[in-house]
N, C-alpha and C positions, 0 to 999 in steps of 0.2 A: 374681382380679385386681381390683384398685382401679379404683373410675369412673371418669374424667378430671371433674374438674370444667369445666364453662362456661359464665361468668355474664360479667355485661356488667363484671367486672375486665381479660375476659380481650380486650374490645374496646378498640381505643386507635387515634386520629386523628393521623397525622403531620401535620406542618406542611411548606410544600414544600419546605424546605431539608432539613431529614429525611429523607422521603422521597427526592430526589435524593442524599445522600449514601450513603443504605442499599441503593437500589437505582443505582448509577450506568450499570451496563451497558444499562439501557433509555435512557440519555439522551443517551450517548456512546460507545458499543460499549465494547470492552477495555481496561482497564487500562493495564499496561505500564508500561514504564521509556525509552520514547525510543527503541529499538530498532530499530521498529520503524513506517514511515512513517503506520501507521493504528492507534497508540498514543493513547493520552484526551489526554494532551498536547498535542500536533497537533491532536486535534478542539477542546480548548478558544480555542487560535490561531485554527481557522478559524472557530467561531462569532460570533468577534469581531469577526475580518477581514469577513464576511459583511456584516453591518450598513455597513459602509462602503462595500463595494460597489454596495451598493443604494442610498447616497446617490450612489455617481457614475453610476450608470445613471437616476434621477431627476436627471442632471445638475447635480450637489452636490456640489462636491470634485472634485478632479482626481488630487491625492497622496494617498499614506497611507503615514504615518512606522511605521514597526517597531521596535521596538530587542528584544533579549533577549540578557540579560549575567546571567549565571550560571541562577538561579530565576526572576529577574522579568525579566515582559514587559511593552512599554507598545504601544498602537496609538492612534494619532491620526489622525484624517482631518480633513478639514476640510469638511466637508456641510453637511446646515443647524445639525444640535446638536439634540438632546435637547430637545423641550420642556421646559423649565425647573420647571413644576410637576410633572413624571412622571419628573425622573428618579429619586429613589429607589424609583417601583413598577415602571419597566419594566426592571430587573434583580434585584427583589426580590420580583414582584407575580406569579403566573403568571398564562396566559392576559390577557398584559396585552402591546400593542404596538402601532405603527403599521402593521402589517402585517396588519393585519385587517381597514381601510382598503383595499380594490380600488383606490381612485383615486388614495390615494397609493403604492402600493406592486402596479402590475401584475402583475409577474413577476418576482416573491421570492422568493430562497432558502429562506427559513426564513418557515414562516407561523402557528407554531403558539405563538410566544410564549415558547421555551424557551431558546432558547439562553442568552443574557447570566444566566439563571440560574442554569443549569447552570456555569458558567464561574463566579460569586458562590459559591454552593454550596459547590464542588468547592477554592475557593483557601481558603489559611491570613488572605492577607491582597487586598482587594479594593476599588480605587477608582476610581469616575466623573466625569466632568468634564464639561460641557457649556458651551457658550460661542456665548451668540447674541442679537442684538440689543443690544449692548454690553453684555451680565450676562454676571453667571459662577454657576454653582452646582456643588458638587461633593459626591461623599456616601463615605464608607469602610465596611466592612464587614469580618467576622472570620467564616470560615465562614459568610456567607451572612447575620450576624449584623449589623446597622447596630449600629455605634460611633462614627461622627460623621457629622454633618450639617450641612454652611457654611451659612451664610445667603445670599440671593441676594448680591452685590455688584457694582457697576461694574469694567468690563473692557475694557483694551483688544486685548485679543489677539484670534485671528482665529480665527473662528466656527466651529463642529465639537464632534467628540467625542473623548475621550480616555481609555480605559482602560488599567488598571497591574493586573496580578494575581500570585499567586504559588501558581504550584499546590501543593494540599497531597501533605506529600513522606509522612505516612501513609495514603494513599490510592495515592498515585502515587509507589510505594518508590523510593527510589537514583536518581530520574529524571535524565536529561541531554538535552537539546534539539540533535539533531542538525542543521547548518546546512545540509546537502544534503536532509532531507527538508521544512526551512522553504522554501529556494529551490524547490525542486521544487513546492511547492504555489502561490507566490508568482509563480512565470512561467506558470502556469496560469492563475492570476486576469489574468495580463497579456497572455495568448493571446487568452482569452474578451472583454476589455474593451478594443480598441485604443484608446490616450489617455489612456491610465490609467498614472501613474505610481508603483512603490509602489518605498520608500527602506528595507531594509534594513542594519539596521547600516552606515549610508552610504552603501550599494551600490545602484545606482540600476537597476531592471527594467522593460523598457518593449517592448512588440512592436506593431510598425505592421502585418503582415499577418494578425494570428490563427491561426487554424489551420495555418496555411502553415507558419509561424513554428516551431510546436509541432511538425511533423514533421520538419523542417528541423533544430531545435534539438536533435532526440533520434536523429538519424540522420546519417551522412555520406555525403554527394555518391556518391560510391563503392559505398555500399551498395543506394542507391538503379535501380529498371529505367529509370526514364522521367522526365519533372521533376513535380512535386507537380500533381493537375488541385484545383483551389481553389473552388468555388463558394458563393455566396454570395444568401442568400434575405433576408426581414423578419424572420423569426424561424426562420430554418435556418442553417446555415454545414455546410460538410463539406470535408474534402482525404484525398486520396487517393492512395498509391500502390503499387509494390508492390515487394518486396525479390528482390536478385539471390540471396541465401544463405539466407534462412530459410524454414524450412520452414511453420510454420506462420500462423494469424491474429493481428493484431493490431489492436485497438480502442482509441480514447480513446474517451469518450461524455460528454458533459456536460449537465446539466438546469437552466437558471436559474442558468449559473455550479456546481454543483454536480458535483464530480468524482464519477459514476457510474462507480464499479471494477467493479461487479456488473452493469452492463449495466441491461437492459429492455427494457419495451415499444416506447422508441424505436432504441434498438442491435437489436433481433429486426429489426425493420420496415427496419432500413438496410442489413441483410443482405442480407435477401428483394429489397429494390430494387435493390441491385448483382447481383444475379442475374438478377432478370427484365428487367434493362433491355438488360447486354451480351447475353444470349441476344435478345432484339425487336433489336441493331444488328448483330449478327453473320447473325440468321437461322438461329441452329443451337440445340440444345438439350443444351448442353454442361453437363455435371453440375455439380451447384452445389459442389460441394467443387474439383474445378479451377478455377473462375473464381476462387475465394475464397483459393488456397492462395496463401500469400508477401502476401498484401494489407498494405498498412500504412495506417491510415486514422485520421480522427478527422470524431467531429462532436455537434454542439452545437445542439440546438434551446429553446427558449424557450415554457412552458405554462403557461396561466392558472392557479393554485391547484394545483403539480400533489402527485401523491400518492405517497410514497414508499414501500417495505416493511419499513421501517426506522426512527428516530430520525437516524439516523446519515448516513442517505438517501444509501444506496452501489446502490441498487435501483430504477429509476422503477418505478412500478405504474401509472401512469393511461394510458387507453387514449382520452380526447378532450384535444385540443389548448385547449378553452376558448374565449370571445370569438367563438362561431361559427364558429370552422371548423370543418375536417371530423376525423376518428378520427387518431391520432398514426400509424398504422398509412397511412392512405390520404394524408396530409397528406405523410410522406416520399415514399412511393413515384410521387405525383404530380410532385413537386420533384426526385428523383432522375432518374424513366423521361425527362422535358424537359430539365434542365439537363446532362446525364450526357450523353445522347446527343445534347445539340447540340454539347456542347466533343468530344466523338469523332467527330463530322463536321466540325468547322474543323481538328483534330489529327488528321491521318492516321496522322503517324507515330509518335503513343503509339498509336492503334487497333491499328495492327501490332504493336507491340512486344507491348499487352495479349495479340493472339490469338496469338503466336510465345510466351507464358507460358503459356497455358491449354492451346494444344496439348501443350508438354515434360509440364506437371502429366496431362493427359489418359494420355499415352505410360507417364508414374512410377508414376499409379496403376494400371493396368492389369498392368505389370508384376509388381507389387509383390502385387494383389489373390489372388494364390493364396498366396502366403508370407503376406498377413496373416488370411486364414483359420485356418491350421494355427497360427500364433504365437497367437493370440487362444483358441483351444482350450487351448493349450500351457500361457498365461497362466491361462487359469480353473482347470483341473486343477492346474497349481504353486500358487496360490494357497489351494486346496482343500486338497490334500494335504503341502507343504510348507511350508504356513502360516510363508512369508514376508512375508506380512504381517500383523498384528496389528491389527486396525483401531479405530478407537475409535467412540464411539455418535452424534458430532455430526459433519457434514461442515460447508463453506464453505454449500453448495446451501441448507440448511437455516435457513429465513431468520426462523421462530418462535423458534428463539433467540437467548438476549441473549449468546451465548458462541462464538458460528458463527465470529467473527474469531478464536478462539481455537486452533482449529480444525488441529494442529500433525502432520505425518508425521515422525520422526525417521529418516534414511537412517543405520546404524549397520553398522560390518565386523563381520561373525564371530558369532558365538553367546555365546560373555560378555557383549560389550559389550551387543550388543540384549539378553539376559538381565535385565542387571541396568537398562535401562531400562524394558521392560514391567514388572517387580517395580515399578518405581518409581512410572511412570507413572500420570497421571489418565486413567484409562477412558474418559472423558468425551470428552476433546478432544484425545486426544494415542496418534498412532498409532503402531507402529514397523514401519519394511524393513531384514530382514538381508541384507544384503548377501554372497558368497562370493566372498572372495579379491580380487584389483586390477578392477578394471574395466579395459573395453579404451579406449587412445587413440582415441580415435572422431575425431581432427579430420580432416578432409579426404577421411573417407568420405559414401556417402548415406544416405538413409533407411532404404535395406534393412537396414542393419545394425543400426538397432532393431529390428527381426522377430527376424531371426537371431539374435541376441545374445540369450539368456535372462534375464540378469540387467538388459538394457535394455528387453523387452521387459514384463517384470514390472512396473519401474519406472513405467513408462507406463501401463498399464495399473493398477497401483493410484491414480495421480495423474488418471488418466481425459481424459490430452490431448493422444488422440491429433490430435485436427481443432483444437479451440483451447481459448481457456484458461476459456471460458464457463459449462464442467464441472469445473473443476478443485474438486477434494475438497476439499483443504486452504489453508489461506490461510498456512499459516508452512510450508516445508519446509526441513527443518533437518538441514544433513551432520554427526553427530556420530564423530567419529571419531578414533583416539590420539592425543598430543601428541606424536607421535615423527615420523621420517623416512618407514616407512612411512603412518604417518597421513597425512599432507600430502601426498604422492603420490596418497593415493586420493583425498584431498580437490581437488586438482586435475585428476585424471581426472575426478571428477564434475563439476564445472563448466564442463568443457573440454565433456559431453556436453547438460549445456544450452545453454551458449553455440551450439551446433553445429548443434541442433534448436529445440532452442525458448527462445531471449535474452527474449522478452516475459515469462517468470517474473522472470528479471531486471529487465528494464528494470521491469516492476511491484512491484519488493521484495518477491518471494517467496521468497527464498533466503537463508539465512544460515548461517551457520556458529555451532556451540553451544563454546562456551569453558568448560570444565573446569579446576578446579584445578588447579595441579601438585606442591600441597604440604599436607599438614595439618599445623600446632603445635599441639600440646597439653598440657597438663598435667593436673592431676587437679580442675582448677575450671574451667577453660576450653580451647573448643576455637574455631582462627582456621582456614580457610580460604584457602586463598594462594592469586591468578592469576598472579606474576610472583615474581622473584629479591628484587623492592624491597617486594613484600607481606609474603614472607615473614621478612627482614630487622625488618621493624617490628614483626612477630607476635614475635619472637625477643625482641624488647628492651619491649615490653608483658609479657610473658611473663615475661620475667627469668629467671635461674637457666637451668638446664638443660632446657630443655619435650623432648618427644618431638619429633621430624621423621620425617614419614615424606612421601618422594617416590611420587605415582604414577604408575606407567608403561604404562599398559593404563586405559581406561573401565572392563573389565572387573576393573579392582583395587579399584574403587568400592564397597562392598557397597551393594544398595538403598537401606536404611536412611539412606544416607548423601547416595545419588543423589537422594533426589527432593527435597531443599534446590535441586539445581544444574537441575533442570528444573520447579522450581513457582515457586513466589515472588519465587526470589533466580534465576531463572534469569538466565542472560547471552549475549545474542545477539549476533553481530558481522554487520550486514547486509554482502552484496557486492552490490557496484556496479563498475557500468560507469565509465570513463574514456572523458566524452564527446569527447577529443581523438581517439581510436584507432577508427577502423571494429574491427567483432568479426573483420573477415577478419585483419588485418593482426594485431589483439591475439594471435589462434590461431594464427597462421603463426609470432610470434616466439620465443612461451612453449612451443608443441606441435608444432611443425615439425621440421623438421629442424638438428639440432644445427649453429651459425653462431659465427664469433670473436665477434659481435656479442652473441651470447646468455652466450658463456662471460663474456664481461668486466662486462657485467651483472651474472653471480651473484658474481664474483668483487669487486666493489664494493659491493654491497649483503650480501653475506655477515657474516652476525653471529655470534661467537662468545661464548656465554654461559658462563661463568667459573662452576664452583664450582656446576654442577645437581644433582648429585647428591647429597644429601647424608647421611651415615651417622649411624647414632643412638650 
């Protein structure tokens, strides 16, 4: 066998836009096409949006304009503006920012200098504006590339920043910018910042109570035990409450404005403080998974320089608060054990209601505790020996890699289908559960019936959540299943079983649906791919002449070969979301209930008949 040569040819220095191009997943987590709420998309929105936050928290700005219409995005704020000689290196320059500055920039998002580059980097096309003390300076960019540079000039417009970029569509294939996961991050920045007005596409988002707001806004009246307890510190904020129907936990956590999905050192510490504080008001020493069960909370604290485990900083890591106080650990639990239990001494009657909730959970789990012994065996052994599940080498937990977002369980019926997705699949990140036969309607039963139930209990037990979503393995779970009447059936049985137990996969966009072809055209020089009736119409008249059609009616009709086009690159995810008009009681009672004239006239109005599916070669 031949040496390898290795001389200093084989050494080379990227430049940072390089660099961030080639490795983008350290600077932005995954990829994506939009799909998907924590797509590179999104994080380039929010590194931008970030910077203007931080002028209105250094009281700079009030507004900040949005727009995105098709590929391009604009943000405008109006803070103080870009020193005028830095702005082509503080989106071009790394390790270059005002935020390295303590005194200008306390409790920053982003401290490390990256973002606005990475967001330069990553677009086809890329321009700065700054506007202050009556100048203007602006600078364009082509991948990261300067292509023009204005000269200062007099201005009278009003003072701020304004970026326009267009994400590159060969890095970030087919992408589309979903307006529910823009809003969604959008009323977050407007929960955390009351006074802060931010104008999307026109639409204008604004919350006076914070947190209150945010659980108010993601919940209905109805679903709610008790009314939201709302506290508020210098640099804590937390709301609290706890849900009549769901079984599990739920979290918001936010760090310096920074939406922590992954939790941390300060979500651990807000746990541990709702637990030891109602055990010190109650006097009893009630298990910390009944106090905890149905919780619906959020909270937001504020750390000098803090430290992520991430780029993407979906993770806090630091364990001191900064500025001299005390550990992020002690710092909550002291602000919780006080504030907590004086609002449950003025509130008698949520203290009631709390301990009339921890008793039933007490009673549930108790009962429950022999069947989830035996299920939990039942589970490991199925698992072992009937290798229904198929696991891959990267979970969510695993925070060393740049691909843990990627991180994908496919729920698949029957043994073809799952078949020909393992053939297909990436080892790496992408797991599969075969599923046997319909699932059962699970609405309107309780928890026991995830024990009992095999194929629910599996379920859980590969997603690992059962107490909450803190563990959860996989961050995409994806029901793939036929494009037929059976398919949609099961497809709806399965949602009906999260909505039922655990809606916070939902409400966090962990759920989607995988969209599969329904047609191949080909001929003998090309093959097209068809998602609909009007796809494949246009493949026919590309195509010309007489191409092949072939309809497929089963996943399982997919050969691999063919399958890992529809779950690698060009994959196609359809997220499900909630209808925040509808409590999830009410949603489940009308769609999984018992058959009503009100339901029949539904299907029968929205009922669509596709013309001409099938078609013969």
């Amino acid at each position: 066998m031949a040496e390898l040569q290795y001389t200093e040819e084989n050494i080379r220095s990227l430049d940072w836009k390089e660099h961030i191009r080639l490795r983008p997943g350290m600077y932005i987590g995954k990829l994506g096409d939009g799909s998907s709420a924590d797509d590179g998309i999104y994080i380039l929105l929010k590194e931008t949006i970030d910077n203007c936050i931080d002028e209105f928290v250094m009281g700079a700005g009030k507004t900040i304009e949005i727009s995105i219409h098709g590929e391009k995005v604009t943000v405008r704020d109006y803070g103080r503006g870009i020193p005028l000689g830095k702005v082509v290196d503080v989106v071009s320059r790394m390790n270059t920012g005002g935020k390295y500055d303590t005194r200008a920039f306390k409790k920053s998002v982003g401290l490390n200098g990256v973002g606005t580059k990475a967001v330069n980097a990553l677009s086809t096309y890329f321009k700065v504006e700054s506007n202050r003390d009556g100048k203007s300076k602006s600078a364009e960019f082509e991948t990261g590339e300067l292509v023009n540079e204005e000269l200062l000039e007099e201005t009278s417009r009003r003072r701020g920043t304004k970026v326009t970029f267009i994400p590159d569509e060969t890095i970030f294939k087919k992408y589309k910018y979903r307006n529910e996961y823009v809003e969604r991050m959008l009323r977050n920045y407007t929960y955390l910042n009351p006074g802060l007005t931010i104008v999307f596409n026109g639409e204008k988002f604004i919350s006076k109570n914070g947190l209150k707001d945010l659980l108010e806004d993601n919940n209905t009246k109805e679903d709610l035990l008790y009314p939201i307890i709302h506290l508020k510190g210098h640099d804590i904020e937390v709301a609290i409450t706890h849900s009549k129907t769901q079984y599990s936990e739920e979290y918001h956590s936010f760090v310096n404005g920074q939406h922590t999905t992954q939790g941390g050192t300060h979500q651990a510490a807000f746990r541990e403080a709702i637990v030891k504080t109602i055990r010190d008001y109650y006097g009893k020493n009630y298990d910390a998974s009944d106090i905890r069960k149905s919780i619906i909370s959020a909270i937001s604290i504020k750390v000098m320089e803090p430290v992520f485990e991430s780029q993407t900083k979906t993770k806090l890591g630091s364990t001191d608060m900064g500025g001299g106080l005390p550990t992020v650990r002690t710092y909550i639990n002291d602000f919780i054990g006080k504030q907590l239990d004086n609002y449950l001494h003025k509130n008698s009657e949520t203290a009631e209601q709390i301990q009339r909730k921890i008793v039933q959970a007490e009673k549930e789990r108790k009962e429950l505790s022999g069947i989830r012994k035996l299920a939990r065996a039942r589970a490991k052994k199925a698992s072992l020996h009937n290798k229904k599940l198929r696991d891959c080498r990267l979970h969510l937990g695993d925070m060393k890699s740049e691909r843990r977002l990627e991180s994908t369980l496919f729920i698949t019926e029957g043994d073809s289908a799952s078949g020909s997705i393992t053939k297909s699949r990436d080892v790496n990140t992408q797991a599969v559960f075969s599923l046997r036969g319909k699932p059962l309607n699970s609405y309107g039963m309780s928890k026991k019936i995830v024990y009992e139930n095999e194929e629910f209990n599996l379920l859980q037990a590969a997603l690992n959540i059962e107490e909450s979503l803190e563990d959860l393995r996989y961050n995409n779970i994806v029901i793939a299943t036929d494009a037929d009447v059976d398919g949609m059936h099961i497809r709806l049985l399965l949602i009906t079983f999260f909505l039922q137990f655990f809606p916070e996969l939902i409400k966090e966009n962990h759920l989607y649906i995988l969209q599969t072809p329904l047609f191949r055209v080909r001929n003998k020089k090309e093959t097209f791919y068809c998602y609909s009736q009007e796809e494949k119409i246009e493949a026919i008249e590309k195509l010309k002449g007489k191409p092949e059609i072939t309809r497929f009616k089963g996943l399982g009709e997919i050969s691999p070969d063919e399958f890992k086009h529809f779950i690698g690159d060009d994959i196609r995810l359809e997220p499900v979301m909630l209808d925040k008009a509808l409590s999830i009681e009410e949603l489940l009672k009308f769609y999984m209930g018992k058959n009503t004239p009100d339901r029949q006239e539904f299907i029968i109005e929205n009922l669509k008949v596709e013309v001409d599916l099938i078609e013969t070669n």
